[in-house]
N, C-alpha and C positions, 0 to 999 in steps of 0.2 A: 124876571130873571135877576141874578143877583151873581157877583164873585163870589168861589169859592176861594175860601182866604187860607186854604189847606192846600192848591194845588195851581191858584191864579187863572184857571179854568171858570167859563159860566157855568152856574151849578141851573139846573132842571128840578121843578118837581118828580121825584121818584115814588113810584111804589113797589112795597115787594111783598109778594103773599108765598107762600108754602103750599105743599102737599105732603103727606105721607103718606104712601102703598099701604096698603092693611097686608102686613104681614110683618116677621122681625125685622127690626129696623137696622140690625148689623147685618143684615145681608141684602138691604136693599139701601138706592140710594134716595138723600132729601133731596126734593128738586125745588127751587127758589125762583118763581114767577117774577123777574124787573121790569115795569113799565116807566118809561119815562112819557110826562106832560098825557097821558092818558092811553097812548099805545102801548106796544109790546116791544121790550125791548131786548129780551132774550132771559134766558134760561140758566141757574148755575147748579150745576148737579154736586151731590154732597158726597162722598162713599168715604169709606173706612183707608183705601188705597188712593183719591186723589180727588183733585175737583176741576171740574168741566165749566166749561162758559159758552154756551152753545146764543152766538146770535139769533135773533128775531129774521125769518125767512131763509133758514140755514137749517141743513140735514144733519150735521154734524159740528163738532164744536173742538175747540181750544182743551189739550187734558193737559194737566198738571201734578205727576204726583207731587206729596204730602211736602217731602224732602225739598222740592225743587220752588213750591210755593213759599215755602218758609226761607229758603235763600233771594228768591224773586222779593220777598216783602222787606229784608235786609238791605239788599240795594237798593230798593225805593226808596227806605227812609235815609239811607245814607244821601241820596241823590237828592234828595228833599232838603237835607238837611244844610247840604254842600251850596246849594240855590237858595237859601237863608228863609226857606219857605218853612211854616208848623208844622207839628208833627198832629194829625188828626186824631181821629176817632169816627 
């Protein structure tokens, strides 16, 4: 384990794998498999209208339309910024 020097948090090995539905990809959504240190650590679903963070052992999940992610990622970086913390990537 090691600090994340973007958040002062320990950072985890993470992985993330994809799916895509076989069918048009504007009408369905990309869903993004996060494991962390080798388990499962939940789900982020991709759509045209918002995106979803659906925990590991959870029926349902966290939605976010587009609008409200894009102001939620403003004030992060502001909050980051304001705690003299980097701006990542």
């Amino acid at each position: 384990m090691s600090t994340n020097k973007n958040y002062g948090e320990t950072s985890m090995a993470y992985d993330v794998s994809f799916t895509i539905p076989e069918r048009v990809l504007r009408k369905a959504d990309v869903e993004f498999t996060v494991k962390r240190n080798g388990g499962a650590w939940g789900t982020l679903k991709v759509s045209k209208r918002s995106v979803v963070w659906v925990p590991s052992r959870k029926q349902s999940g966290i939605k976010v339309r587009w609008r409200d992610f894009d102001a939620l990622m403003h004030d992060f970086d502001a909050l980051m910024q304001e705690h003299g913390k980097s701006k990542g990537s």
